[in-house]
C-alpha positions in Angstrom: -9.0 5.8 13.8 -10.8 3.0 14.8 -10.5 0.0 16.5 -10.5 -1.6 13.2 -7.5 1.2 12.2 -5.9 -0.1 15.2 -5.4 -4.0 14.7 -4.1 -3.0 11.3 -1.6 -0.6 12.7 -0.7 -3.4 14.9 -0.4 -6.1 12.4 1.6 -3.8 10.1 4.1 -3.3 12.4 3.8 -6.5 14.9 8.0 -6.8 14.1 8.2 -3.5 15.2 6.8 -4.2 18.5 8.3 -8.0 18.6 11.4 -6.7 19.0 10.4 -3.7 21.6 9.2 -6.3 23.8 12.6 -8.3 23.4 14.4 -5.7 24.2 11.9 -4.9 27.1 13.0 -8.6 28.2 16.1 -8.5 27.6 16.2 -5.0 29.7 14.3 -6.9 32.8 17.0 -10.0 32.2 19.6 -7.6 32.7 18.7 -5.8 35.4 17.9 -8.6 37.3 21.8 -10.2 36.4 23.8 -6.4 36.8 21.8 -5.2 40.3 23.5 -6.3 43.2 21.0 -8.5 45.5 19.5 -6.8 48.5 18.0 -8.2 51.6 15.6 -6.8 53.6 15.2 -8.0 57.5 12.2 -7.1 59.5 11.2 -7.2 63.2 8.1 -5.8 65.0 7.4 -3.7 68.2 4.4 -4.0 70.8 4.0 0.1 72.2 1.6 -1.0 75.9 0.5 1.7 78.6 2.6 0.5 81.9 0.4 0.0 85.1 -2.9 -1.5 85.6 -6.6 0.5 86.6 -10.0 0.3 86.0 -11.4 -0.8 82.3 -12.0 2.8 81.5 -8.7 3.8 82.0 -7.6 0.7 80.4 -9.3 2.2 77.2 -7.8 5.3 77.4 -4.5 4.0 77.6 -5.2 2.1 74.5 -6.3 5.4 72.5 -3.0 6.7 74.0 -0.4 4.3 73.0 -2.2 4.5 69.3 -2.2 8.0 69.0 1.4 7.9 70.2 2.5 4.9 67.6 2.6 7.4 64.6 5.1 9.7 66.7 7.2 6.5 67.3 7.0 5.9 63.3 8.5 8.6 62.7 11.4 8.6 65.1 12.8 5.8 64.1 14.5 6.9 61.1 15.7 10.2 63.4 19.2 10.2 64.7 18.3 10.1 68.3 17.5 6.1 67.3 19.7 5.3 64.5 23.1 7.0 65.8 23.4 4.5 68.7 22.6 1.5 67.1 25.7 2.4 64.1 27.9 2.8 67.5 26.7 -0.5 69.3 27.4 -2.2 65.9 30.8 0.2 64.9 28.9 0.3 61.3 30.6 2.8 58.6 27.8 5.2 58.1 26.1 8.2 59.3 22.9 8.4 60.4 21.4 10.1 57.1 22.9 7.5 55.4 21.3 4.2 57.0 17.4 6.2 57.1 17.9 5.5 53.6 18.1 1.5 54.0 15.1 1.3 57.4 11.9 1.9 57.1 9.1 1.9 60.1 5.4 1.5 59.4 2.4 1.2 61.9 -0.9 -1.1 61.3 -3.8 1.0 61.3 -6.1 0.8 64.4 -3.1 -1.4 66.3 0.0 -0.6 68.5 2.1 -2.9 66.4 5.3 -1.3 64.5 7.2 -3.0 62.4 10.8 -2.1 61.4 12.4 -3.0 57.9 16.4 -2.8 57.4 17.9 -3.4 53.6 21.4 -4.1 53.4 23.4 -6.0 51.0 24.4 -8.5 53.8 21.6 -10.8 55.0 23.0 -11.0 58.6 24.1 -7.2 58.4 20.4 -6.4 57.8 19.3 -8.7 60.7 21.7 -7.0 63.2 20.9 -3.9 62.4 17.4 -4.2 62.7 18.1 -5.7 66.5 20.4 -3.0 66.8 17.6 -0.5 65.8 14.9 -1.7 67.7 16.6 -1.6 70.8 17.7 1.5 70.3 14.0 2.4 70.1 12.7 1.2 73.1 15.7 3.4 75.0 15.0 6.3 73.0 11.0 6.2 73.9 11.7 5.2 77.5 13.8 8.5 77.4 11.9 10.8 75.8 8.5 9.4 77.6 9.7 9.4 81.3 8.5 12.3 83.1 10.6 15.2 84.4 10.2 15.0 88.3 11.1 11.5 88.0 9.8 7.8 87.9 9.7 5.3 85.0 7.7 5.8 81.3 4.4 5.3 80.9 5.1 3.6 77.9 7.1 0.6 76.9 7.9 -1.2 74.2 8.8 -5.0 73.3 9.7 -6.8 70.4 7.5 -8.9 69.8 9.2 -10.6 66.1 12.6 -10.4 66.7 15.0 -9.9 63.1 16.1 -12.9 61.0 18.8 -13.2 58.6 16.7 -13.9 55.6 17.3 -16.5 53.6 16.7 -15.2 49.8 17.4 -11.8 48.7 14.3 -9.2 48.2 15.8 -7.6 45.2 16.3 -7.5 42.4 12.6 -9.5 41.5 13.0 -11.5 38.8 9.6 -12.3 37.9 8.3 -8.8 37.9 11.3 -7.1 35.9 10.5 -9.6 33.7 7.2 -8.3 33.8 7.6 -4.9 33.6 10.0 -5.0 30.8 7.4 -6.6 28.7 5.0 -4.8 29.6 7.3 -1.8 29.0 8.4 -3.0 25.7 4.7 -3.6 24.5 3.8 -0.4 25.1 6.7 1.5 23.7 6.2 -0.9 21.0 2.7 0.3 20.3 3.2 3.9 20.7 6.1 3.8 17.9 3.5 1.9 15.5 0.9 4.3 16.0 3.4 7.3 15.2 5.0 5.1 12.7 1.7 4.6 11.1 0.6 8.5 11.7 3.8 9.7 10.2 4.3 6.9 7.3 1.7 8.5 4.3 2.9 5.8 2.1 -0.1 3.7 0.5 0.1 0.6 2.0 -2.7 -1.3 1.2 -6.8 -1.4 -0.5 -8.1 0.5 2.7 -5.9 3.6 2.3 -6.4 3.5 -1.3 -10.3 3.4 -0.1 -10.1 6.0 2.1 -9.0 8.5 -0.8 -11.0 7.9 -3.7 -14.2 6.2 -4.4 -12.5 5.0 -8.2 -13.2 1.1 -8.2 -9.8 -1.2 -7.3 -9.5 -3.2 -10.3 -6.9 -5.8 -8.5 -4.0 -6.1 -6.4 -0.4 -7.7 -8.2 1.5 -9.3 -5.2 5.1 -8.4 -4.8 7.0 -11.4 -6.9 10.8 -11.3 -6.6 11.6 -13.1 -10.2 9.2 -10.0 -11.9 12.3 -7.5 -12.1 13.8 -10.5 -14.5 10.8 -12.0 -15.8 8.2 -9.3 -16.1 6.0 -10.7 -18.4 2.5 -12.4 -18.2 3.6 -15.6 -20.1 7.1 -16.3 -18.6 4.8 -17.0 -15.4 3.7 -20.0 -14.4 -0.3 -20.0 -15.9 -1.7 -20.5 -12.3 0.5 -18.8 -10.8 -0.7 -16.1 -8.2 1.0 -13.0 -10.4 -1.1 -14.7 -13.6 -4.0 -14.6 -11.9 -4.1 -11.3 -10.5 -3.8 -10.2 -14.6 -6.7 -12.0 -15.3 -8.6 -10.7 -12.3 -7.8 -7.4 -13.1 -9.0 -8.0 -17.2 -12.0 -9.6 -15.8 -12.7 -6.4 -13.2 -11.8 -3.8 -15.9 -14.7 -5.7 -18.6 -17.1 -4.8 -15.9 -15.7 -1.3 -14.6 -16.4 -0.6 -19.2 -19.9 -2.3 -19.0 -20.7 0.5 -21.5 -17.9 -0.3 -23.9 -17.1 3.1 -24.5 -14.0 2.7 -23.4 -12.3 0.9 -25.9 -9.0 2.8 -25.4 -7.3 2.1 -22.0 -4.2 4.5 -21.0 -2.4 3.0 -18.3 -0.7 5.3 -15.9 0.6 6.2 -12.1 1.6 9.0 -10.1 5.3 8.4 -9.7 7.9 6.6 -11.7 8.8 2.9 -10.7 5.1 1.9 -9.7 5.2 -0.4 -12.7 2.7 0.9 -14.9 4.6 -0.7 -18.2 4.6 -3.7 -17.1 1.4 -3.4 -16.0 0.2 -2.3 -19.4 2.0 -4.7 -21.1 0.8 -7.8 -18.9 -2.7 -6.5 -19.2 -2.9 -6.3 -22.9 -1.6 -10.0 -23.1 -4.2 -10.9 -20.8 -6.6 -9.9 -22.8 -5.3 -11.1 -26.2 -5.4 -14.1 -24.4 -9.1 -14.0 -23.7 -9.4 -13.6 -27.6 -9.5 -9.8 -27.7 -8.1 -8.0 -30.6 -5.1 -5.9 -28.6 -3.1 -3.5 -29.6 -0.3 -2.2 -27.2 1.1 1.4 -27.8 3.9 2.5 -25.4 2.8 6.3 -25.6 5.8 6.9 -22.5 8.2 9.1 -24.9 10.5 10.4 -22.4 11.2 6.2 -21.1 9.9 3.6 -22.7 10.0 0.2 -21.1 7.5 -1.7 -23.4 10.0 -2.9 -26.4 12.1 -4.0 -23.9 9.7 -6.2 -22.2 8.6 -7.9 -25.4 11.9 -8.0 -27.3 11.2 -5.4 -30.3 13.0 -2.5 -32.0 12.1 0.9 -30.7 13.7 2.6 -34.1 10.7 3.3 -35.7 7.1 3.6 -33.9 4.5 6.1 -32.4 7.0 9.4 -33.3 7.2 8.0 -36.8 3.6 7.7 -37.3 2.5 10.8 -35.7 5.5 13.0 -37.5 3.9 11.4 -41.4 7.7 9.1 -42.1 5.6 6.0 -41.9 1.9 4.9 -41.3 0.5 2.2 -39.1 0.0 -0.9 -40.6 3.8 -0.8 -41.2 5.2 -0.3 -37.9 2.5 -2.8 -35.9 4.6 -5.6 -34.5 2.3 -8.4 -34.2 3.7 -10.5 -30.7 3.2 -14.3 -29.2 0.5 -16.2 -30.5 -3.0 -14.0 -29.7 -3.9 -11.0 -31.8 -1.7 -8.9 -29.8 -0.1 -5.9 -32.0 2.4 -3.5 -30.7 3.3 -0.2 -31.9 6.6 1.0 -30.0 7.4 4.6 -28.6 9.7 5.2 -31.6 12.7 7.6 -31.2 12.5 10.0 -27.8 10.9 13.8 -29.4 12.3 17.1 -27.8 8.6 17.8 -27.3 6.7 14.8 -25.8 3.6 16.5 -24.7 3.1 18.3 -27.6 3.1 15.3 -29.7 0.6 13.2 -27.2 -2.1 15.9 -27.1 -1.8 16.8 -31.2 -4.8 16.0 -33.5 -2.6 13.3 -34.9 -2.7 11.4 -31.8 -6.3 11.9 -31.3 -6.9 10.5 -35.2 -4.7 7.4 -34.6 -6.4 6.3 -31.4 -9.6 6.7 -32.7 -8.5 4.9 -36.0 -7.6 2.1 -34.3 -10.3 1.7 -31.8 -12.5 0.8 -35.5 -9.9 -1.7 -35.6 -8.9 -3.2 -32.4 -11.2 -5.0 -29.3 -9.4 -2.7 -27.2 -6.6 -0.4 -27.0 -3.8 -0.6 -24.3 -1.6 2.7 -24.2 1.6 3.0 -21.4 1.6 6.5 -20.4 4.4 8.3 -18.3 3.3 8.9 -14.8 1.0 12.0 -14.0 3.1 14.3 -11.4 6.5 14.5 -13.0 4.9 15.2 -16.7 2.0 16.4 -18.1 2.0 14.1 -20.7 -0.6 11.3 -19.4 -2.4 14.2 -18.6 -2.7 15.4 -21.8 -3.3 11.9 -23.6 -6.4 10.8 -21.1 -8.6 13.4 -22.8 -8.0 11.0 -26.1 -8.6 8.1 -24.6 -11.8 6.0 -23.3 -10.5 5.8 -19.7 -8.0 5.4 -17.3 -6.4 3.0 -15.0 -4.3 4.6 -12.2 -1.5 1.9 -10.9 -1.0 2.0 -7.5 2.8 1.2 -5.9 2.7 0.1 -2.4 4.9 0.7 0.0 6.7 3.8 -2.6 3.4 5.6 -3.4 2.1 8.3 -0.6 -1.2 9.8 0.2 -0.7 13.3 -1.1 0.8 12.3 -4.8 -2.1 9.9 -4.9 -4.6 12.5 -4.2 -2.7 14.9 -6.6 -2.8 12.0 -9.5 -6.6 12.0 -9.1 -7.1 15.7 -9.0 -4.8 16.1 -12.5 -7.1 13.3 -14.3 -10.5 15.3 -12.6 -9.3 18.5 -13.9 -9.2 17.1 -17.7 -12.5 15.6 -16.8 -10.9 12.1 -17.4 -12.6 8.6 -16.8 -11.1 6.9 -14.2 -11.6 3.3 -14.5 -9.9 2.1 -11.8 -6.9 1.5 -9.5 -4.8 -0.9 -10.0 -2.1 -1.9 -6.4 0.9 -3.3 -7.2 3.4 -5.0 -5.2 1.5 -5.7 -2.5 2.6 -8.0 0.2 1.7 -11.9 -0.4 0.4 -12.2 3.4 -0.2 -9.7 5.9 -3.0 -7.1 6.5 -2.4 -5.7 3.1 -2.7 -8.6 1.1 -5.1 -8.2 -1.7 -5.9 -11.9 -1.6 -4.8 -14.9 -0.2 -3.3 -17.8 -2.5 -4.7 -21.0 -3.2 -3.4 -21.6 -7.4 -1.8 -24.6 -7.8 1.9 -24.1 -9.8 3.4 -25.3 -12.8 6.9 -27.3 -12.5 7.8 -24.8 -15.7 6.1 -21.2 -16.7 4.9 -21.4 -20.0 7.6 -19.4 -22.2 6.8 -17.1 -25.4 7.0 -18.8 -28.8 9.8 -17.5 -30.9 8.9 -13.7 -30.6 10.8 -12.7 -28.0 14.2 -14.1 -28.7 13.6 -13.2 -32.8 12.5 -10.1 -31.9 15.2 -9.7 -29.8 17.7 -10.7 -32.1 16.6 -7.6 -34.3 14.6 -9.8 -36.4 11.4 -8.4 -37.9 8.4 -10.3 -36.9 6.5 -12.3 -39.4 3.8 -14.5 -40.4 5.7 -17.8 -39.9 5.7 -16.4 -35.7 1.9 -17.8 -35.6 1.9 -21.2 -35.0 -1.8 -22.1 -35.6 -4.0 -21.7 -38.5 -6.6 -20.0 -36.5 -4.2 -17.3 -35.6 -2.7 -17.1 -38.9 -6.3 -15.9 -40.1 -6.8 -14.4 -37.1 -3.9 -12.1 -38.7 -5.3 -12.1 -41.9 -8.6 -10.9 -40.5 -6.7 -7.7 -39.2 -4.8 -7.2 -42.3 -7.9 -7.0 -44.2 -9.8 -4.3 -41.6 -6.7 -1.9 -41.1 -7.2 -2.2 -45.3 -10.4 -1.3 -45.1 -9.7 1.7 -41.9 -6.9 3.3 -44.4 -9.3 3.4 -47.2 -12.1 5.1 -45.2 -9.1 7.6 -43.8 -7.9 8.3 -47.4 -11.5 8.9 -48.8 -12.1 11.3 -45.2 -9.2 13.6 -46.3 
């Protein structure tokens, strides 16, 4: 990872570590409102050589009483000086007990000790560091004074005698404050960088980069009204969901710049990525840049496409391919462009079977002599073979992409399934990406409509179990438009019947 890697990470989860560093706060608060406040009271200690000579014994005195400092650290935390200062002050404690409230330090290169006493009293800590002190200056007299007799070379005064302080020297606001943002942040950033080691979910365009070098044809921006209004026209037209359609219909002309991929089968690796409604809005989107579409929903185990548009599934691609009908009668023309559907049909026992038969191969080809291009919803790749099975039919394929459901390894197993049938991968396709964030595809600028431009009268006729017909087409330019179809499927079932 980079440091790129790691400012995404970051930005992916910045709630994630938001709310570490509260509770890092909040843990610093507390502890600052539930310890009980301590004070500390100090007092310092002058060790001098006693008697008077010449200026080289003057200095040697000096080295002495340093030397001997350290040794006088030390002993103050020893019973022989705390035991009689908790009897002078009839304190409740053992000597053990209060070494673990003093402390003694030294000043380098001085003969200076200073003597710190923490109690929970303020003027208990300040008698008890008197009381200490003065115990220390008995207890070196003592142990300095020479055996045959006569006074201590050494002796100490107090120099800073204790205090009762005035504020309390813990708890430290400030710096549990501190330390518990400090501490948050960084459990906060440890958990994102597991988070994001562990998570293999696709997420975004860079991990879909980062696993194949198949063109992205678009990202479709999470919309919470597309679970009741899926389609391309029940959005407003400049609308950030519209335009993603049209950006991916624009990206997907140039990814065929050969335009020998006039058959399109739209798939993805798992189900609920939204690959038929995908499909579906894709092939309006082109019929609405005046392309002659047709829309097969070639998903026999769960078709989702007659729903979407309102039509009977009764009769479709099972009835063509098993002989019952033939095409030009079960083509459902829909909305006002030269969009034609052909429905799944009734669910076969043997859906793969049926996809990768020569009849299958025969009707797409048929209709690509017919159609600007041909939109087919396939079932996703890892649960079936189907979509497998059907790319080798087709001109290409567009892979969609669900973020946030989606993970690395089906991904990679999607693309190995279409390279294995040598299949021509057009694109990706990410759906449901976040509208702002890291992740976004793109940010939005459309203007909106007060109202999103609704179908004509296909969808509720349609709906209604009405068969569509002629009088759907509102215009006489699309009334021809139909007629102009009519008259090549005529002409394609005449070549078919003079082939066989």
């Amino acid at each position: 990872m980079d440091l790129h890697d790691y400012v995404r990470v970051l930005r992916r989860n910045w709630m994630l570590i938001s709310a570490c560093v509260l509770v890092g706060l909040s843990s610093g608060a507390g502890a600052s409102v539930l310890v009980q406040p301590t004070y500390t009271a100090e007092t310092q200690l002058f060790v001098a050589i006693q008697g008077s000579g010449s200026v080289s014994e003057l200095q040697q005195g000096n080295t002495f009483s340093q030397a001997r400092v350290q040794s006088y650290v030390k002993t103050v935390r020893t019973p022989v000086v705390l035991q009689p200062a908790i009897e002078s002050l009839g304190l409740d404690t053992s000597a053990t007990q209060l070494a673990e409230r003093v402390s003694a330090t030294a000043d380098l290169n001085t003969v200076l000790i200073n003597i710190a006493v923490v109690d929970t009293s303020a003027v208990q800590a300040a008698a008890t560091a008197k009381a200490i002190a003065a115990s220390l200056i008995q207890a070196v007299d003592k142990l300095e004074k020479p055996e045959a007799g006569g006074t201590s070379p050494v002796r100490l005064s107090i120099v800073t005698p204790a205090e009762a302080p005035e504020s309390p020297s813990a708890p430290n606001s400030k710096v549990n404050l501190v330390l518990g943002l400090l501490g948050g942040l960084v459990v906060g950033v440890a958990f994102a960088v597991v988070r994001s080691l562990v998570d293999t979910r696709i997420k975004g365009e860079v991990d879909v980069k980062a696993l194949t070098n198949a063109p992205i044809l678009g990202g479709i921006s999470f919309d919470g009204d597309a679970a009741t209004r899926p389609l391309l026209t029940q959005a407003p037209h400049q609308s950030p969901r519209a335009e993603s359609f049209r950006q991916i219909r624009t990206n997907l002309q140039f990814a065929n710049m050969s335009g020998r991929a006039k058959s399109v089968l739209v798939t993805s690796s798992v189900p609920g990525e939204g690959k038929s409604t995908t499909a579906t809005n894709l092939a309006i989107a082109l019929a609405q840049a005046g392309n002659s579409v047709c829309l097969i929903d070639a998903d026999l185990r769960r078709p989702m496409v007659h729903e979407y548009l309102g039509l009977d599934r009764s009769a479709g691609l099972t009835t063509v391919l098993v002989g019952s009908a033939t095409i030009d009668d079960l083509l459902q023309p829909w909305g006002e462009d030269q969009l034609y559907v052909l429905v799944s049909g009734q669910i076969p026992p043997n859906p793969s079977e049926m996809l990768g038969s020569e009849e299958m191969k025969n009707l797409i080809q048929g209709l690509e002599q017919v159609f600007d291009t041909i939109i087919i919803d396939a079932p996703p790749l890892l649960p079936v073979t189907d979509a497998a099975v059907l790319s080798q039919h087709v001109g290409g394929v567009v892979l969609v992409v669900g973020t946030q459901q989606t993970k690395s390894q089906e991904l990679l197993k999607s693309l190995s399934s279409l390279d294995m049938v040598e299949s021509n991968i057009l694109g990706v396709v990410l759906n449901r990406l976040p509208a702002r964030g890291p992740d976004a595809y793109a940010q939005s600028y459309y203007s909106y409509e007060s109202h999103p431009v609704e179908p004509k009268k296909t969808y509720d006729r349609a709906k209604a179990g009405a068969a569509p017909t002629a009088d759907l087409f509102d215009s006489d330019q699309t009334v021809s438009s139909a007629k102009s179809y009519s008259d090549q499927l005529a002409k394609f079932q005449s070549r078919s019947s003079s082939d066989t």
